[in-house]
The first five atom37 places (N, CA, C, CB, O) and aatype in JSON, in Angstrom:
{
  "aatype": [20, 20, 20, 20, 20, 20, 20, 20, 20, 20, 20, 20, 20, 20, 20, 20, 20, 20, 20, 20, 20, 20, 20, 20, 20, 20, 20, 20, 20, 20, 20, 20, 20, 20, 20, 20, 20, 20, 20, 20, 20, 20, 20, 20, 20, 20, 20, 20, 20, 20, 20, 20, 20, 20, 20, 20, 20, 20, 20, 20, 20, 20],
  "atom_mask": [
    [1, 1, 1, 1, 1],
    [1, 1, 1, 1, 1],
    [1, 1, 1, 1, 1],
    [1, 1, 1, 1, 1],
    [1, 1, 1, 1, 1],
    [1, 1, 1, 1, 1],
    [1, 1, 1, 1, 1],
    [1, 1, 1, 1, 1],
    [1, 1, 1, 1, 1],
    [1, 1, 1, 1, 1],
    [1, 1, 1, 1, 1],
    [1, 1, 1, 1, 1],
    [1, 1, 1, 1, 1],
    [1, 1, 1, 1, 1],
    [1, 1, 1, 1, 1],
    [1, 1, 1, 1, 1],
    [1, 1, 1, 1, 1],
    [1, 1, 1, 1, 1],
    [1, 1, 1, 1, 1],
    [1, 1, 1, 1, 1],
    [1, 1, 1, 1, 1],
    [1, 1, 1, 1, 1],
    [1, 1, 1, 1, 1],
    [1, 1, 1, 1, 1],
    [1, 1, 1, 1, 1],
    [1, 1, 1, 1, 1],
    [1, 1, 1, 1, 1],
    [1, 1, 1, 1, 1],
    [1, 1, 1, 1, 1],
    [1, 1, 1, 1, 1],
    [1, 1, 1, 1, 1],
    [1, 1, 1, 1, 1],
    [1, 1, 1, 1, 1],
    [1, 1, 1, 1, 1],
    [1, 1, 1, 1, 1],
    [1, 1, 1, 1, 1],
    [1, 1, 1, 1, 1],
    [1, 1, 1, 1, 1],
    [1, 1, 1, 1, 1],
    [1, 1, 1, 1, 1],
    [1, 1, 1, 1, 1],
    [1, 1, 1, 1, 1],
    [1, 1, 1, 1, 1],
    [1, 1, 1, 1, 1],
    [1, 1, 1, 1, 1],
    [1, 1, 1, 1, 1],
    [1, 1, 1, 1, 1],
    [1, 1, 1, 1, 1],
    [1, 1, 1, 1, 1],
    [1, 1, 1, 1, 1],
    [1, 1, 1, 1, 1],
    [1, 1, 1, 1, 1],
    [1, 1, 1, 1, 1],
    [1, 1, 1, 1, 1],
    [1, 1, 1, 1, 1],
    [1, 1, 1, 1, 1],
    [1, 1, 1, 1, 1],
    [1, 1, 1, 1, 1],
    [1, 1, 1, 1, 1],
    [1, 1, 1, 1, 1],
    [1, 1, 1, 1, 1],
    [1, 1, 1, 1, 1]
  ],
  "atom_positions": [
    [[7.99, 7.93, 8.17], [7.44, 8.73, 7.1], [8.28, 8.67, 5.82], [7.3, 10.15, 7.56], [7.73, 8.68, 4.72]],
    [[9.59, 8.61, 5.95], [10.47, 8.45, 4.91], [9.78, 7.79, 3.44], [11.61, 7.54, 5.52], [9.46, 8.19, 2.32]],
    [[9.77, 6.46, 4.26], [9.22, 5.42, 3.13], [7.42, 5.32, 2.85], [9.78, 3.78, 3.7], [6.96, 4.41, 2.17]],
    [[6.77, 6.09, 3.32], [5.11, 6.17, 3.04], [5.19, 6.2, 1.73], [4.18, 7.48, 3.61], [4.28, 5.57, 1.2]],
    [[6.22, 6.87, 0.73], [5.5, 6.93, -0.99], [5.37, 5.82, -1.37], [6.29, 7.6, -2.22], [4.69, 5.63, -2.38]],
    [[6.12, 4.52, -0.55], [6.09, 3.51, -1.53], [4.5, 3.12, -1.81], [6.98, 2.24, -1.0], [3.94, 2.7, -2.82]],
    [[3.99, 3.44, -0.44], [2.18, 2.63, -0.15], [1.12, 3.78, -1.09], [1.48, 2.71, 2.23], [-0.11, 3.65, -1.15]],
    [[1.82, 4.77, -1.69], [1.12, 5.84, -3.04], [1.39, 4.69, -4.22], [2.23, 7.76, -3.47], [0.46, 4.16, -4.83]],
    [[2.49, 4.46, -4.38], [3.0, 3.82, -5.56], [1.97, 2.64, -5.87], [4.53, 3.29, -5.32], [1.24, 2.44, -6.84]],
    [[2.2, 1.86, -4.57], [1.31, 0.52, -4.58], [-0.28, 0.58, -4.86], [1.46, -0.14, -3.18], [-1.06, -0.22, -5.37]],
    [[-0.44, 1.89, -4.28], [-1.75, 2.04, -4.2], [-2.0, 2.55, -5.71], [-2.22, 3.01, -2.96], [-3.08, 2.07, -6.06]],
    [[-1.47, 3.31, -6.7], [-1.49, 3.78, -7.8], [-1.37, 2.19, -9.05], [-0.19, 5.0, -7.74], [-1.92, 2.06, -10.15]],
    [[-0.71, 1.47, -8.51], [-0.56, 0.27, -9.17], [-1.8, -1.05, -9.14], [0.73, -0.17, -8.58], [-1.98, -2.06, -9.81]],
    [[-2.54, -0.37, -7.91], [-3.9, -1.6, -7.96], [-4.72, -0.89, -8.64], [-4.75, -2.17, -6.45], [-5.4, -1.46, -9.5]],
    [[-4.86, 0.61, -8.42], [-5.93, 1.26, -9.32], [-5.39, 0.83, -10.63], [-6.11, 2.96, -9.19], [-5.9, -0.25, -10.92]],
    [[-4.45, 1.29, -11.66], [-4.32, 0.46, -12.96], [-4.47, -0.65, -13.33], [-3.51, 0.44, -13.33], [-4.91, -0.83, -14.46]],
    [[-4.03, -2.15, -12.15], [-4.52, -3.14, -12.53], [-6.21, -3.58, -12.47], [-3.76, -3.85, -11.93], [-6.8, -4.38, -13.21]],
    [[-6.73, -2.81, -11.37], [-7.85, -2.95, -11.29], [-8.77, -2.76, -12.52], [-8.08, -2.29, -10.37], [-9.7, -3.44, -12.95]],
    [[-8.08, -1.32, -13.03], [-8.92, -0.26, -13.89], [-9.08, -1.46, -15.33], [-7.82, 1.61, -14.28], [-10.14, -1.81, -15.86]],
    [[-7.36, -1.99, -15.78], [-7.47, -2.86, -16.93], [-7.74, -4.03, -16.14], [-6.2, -2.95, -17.94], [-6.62, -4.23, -15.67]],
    [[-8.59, -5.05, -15.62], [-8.95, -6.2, -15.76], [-7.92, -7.06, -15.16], [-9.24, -6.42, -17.04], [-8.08, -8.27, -15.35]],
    [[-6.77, -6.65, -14.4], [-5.62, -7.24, -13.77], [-6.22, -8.16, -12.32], [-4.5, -5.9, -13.38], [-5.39, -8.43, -11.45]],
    [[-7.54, -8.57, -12.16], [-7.79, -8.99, -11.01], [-6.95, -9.06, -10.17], [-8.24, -9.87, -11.03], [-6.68, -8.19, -9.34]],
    [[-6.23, -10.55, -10.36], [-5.54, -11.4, -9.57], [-4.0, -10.16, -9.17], [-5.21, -13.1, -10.61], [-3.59, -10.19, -8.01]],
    [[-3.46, -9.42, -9.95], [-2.43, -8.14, -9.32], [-3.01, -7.59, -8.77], [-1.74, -7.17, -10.02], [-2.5, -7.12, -7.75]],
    [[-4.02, -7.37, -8.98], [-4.8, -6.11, -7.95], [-4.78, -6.33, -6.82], [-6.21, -5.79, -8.05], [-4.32, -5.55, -5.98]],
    [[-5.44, -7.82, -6.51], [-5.95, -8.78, -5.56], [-3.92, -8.35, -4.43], [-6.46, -11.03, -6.65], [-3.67, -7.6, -3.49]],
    [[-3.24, -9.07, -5.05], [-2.0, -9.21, -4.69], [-1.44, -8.03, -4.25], [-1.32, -9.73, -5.63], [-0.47, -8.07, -3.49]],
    [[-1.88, -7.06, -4.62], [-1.53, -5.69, -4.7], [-2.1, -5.38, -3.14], [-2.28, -4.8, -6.11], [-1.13, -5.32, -2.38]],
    [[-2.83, -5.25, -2.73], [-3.58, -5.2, -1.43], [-2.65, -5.73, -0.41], [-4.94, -6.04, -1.45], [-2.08, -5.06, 0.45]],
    [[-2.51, -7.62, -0.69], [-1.06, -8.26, 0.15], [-0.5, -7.38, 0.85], [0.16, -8.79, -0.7], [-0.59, -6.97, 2.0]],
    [[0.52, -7.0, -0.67], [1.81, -6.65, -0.68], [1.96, -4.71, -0.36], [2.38, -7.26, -2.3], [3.0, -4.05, -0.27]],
    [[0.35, -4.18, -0.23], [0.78, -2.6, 0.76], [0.77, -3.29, 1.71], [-0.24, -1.08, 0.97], [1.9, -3.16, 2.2]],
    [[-0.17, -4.41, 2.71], [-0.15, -4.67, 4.21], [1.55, -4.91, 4.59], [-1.21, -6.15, 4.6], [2.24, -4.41, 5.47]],
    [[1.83, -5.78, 3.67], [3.33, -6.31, 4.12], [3.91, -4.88, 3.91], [4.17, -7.71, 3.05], [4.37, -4.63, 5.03]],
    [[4.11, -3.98, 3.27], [4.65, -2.94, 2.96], [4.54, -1.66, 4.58], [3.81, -2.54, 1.44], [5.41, -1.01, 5.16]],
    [[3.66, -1.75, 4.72], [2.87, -1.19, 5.92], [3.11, -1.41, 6.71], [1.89, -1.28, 6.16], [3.21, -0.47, 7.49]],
    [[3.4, -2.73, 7.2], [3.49, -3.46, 8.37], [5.29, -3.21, 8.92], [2.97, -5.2, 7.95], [5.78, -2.98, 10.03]],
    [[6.1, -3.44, 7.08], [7.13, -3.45, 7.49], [8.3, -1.79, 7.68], [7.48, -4.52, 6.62], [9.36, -1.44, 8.21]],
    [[7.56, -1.43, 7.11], [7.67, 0.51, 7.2], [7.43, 0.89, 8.92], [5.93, 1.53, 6.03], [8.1, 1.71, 9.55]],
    [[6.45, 0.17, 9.37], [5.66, 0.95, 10.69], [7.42, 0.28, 11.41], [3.42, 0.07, 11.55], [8.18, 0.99, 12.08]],
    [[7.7, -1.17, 11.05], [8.27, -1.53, 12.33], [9.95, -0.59, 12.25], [8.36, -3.53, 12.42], [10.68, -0.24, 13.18]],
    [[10.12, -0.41, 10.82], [11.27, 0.35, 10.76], [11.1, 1.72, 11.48], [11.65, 0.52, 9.34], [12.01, 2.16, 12.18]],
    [[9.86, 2.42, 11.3], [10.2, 3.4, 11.53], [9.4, 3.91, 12.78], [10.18, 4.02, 10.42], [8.82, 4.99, 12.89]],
    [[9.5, 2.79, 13.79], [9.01, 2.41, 15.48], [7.69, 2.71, 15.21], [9.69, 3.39, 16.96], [7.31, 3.12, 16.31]],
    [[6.85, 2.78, 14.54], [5.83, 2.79, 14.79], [4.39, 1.54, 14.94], [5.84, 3.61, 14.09], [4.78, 0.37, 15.01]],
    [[3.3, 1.69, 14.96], [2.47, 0.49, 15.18], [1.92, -0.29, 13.96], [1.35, 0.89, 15.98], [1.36, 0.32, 13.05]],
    [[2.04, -1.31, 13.95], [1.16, -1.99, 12.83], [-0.21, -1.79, 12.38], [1.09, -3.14, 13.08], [-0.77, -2.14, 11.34]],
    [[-0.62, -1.17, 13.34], [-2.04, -1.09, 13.41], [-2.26, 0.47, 12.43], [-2.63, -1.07, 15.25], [-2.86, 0.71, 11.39]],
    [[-1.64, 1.1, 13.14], [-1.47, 2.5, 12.65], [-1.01, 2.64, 11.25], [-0.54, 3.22, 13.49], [-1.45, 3.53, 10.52]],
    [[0.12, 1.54, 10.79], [0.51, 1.28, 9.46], [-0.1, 1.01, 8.46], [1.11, 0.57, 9.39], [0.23, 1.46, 7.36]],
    [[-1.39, 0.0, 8.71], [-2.11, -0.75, 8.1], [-3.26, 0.62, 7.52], [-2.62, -2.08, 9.13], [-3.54, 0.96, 6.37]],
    [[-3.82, 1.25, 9.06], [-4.69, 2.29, 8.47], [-4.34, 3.0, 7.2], [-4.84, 3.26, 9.39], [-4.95, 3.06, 6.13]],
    [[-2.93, 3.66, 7.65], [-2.14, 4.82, 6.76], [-2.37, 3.88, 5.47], [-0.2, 5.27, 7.23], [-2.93, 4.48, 4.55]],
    [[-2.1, 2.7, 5.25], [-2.2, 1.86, 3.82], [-3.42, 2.08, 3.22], [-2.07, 0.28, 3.94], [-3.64, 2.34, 2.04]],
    [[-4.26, 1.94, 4.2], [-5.69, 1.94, 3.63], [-6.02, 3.52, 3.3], [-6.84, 1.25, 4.79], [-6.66, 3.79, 2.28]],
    [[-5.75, 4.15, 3.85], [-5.82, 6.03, 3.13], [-4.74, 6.52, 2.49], [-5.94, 7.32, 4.27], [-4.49, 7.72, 2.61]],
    [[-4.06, 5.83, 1.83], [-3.06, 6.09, 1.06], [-4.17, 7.06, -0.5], [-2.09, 4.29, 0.73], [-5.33, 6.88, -0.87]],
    [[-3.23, 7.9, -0.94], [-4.15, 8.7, -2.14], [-3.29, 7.82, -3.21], [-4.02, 10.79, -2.33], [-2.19, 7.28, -3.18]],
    [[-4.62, 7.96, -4.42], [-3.81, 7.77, -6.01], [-3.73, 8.99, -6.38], [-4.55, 6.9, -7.29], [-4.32, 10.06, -6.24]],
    [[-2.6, 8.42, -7.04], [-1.73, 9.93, -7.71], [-2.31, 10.1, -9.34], [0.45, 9.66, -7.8], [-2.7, 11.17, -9.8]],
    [[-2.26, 8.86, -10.07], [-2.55, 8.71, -11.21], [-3.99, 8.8, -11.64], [-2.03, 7.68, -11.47], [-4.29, 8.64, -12.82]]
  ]
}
């Protein structure tokens, strides 16, 4: 749980690129919560699977 804000952050950062026309970051942006997700779950013993969800219901803040 420590590190979950980062996958807010990320997730706050595709909505802006999305919002201005940033396709291809946006696109990348998606990547880089899975890898984010993936690598959070294994630090903090939990499942990938379970990580990936939490990525995908992550809230925007902005």
């Amino acid at each position: 749980m420590a590190h979950d804000w980062i996958l807010d952050v990320l997730t706050d950062l595709k909505a802006y690129a999305t919002k201005n026309g940033l396709s291809a970051l946006a696109d990348e942006l998606d990547e880089v919560t899975l890898v984010a997700a993936t690598e959070i779950a294994s630090v903090e013993g939990r499942s990938p699977v379970a990580a990936a969800q939490n990525a995908r219901s992550s809230g925007v803040v902005f």
